[in-house]
C-alpha positions as CSV (number, residue, x, y, z in Angstrom):
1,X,0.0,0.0,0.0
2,X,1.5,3.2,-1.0
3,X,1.1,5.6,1.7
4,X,2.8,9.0,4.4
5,X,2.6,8.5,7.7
6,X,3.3,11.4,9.7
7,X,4.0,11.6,13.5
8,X,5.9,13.9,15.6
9,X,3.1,15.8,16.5
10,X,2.2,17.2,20.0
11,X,1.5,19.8,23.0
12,X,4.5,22.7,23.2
13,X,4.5,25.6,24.7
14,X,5.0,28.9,22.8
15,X,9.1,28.7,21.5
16,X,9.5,25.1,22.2
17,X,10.0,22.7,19.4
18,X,9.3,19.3,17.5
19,X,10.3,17.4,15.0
20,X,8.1,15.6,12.7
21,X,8.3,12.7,10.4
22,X,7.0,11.6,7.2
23,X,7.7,7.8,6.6
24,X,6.7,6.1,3.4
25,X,5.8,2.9,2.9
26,X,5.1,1.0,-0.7
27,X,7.5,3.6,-2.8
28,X,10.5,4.8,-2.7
29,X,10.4,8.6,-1.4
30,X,14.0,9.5,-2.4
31,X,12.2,9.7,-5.9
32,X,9.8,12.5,-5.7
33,X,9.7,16.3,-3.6
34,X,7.4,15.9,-0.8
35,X,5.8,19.1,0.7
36,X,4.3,19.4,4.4
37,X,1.0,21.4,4.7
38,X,-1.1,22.1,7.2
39,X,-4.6,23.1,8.4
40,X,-5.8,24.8,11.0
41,X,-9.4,24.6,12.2
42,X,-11.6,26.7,9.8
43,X,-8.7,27.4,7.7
44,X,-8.0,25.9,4.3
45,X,-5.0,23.7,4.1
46,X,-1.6,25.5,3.2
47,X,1.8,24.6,1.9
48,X,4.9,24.9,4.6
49,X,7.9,23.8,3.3
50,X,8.9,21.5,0.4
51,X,12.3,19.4,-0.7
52,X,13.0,18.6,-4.3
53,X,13.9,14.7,-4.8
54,X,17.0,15.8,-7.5
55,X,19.4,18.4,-5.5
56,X,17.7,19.1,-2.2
57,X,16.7,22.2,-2.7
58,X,14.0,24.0,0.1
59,X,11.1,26.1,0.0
60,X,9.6,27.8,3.1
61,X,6.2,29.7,3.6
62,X,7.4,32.9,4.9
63,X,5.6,32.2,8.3
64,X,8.0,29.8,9.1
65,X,10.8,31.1,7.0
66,X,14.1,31.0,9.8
67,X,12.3,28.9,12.2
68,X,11.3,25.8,10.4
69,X,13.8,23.4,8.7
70,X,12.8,20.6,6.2
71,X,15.6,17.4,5.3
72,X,15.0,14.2,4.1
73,X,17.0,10.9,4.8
74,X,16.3,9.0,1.7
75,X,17.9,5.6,3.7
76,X,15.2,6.1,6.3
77,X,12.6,6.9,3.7
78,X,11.6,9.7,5.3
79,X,11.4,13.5,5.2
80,X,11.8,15.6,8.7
81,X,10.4,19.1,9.5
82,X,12.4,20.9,12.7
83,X,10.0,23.4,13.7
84,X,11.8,25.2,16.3
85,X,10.4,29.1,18.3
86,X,6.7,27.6,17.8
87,X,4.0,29.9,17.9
88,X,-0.3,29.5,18.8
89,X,-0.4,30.2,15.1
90,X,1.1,27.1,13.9
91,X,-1.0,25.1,15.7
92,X,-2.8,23.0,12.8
93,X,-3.2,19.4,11.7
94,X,0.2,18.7,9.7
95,X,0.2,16.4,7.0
96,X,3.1,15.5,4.3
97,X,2.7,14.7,0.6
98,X,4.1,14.2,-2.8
99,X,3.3,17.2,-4.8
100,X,0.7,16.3,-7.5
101,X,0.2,12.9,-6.2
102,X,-2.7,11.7,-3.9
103,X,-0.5,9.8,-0.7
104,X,-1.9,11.6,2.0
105,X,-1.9,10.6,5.2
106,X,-3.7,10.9,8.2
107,X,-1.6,14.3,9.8
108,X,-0.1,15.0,13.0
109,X,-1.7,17.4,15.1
110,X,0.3,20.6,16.1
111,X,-0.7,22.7,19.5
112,X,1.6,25.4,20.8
113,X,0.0,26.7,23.7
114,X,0.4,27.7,27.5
């Protein structure tokens, strides 16, 4: 079955940090860029960072641009997001994908509070 899992997710308080992860399973991930997105409640799903498959190359959403740091250990299969000085607006469902493919998962939820 061809499929993202992400985990990672969690409580923090305001400028703590996580990590996430984005494992594949039933293709090989070092193959395509995968993005991670996310949603907050009553909000419409939004890209956050993205990592090509060929040269590594990043993208960040300037709301996390400095603070959040996507890699991607293609012997693992998996793609990481560092997401370091959190703030209540990033609390959101985070989910992980393939750009123009349909492998998502369920998401890991997010909440940076006190």
């Amino acid at each position: 079955q061809v499929q993202l899992v992400e985990s990672g997710g969690g409580l923090v308080q305001p400028g703590g940090s996580l990590r996430l992860s984005c494992a594949a399973s039933g293709f090989t991930l070092a193959y395509y860029a995968i993005g991670w997105f996310r949603q907050a409640p009553g909000k419409e799903r939004e890209g956050v960072s993205c990592i090509s498959s060929s040269d590594g190359s990043t993208y960040y959403a300037d709301s996390v641009k400095g603070r959040f740091t996507i890699s991607r250990d293609n012997a693992k299969n998996t793609v990481y997001l560092q997401m370091s000085s959190l703030k209540p607006e990033d609390t959101a469902v985070y989910y992980c994908n393939a750009p123009g493919h349909d492998f998502w998962g369920q998401g890991t939820q997010v909440t940076v509070s006190t």
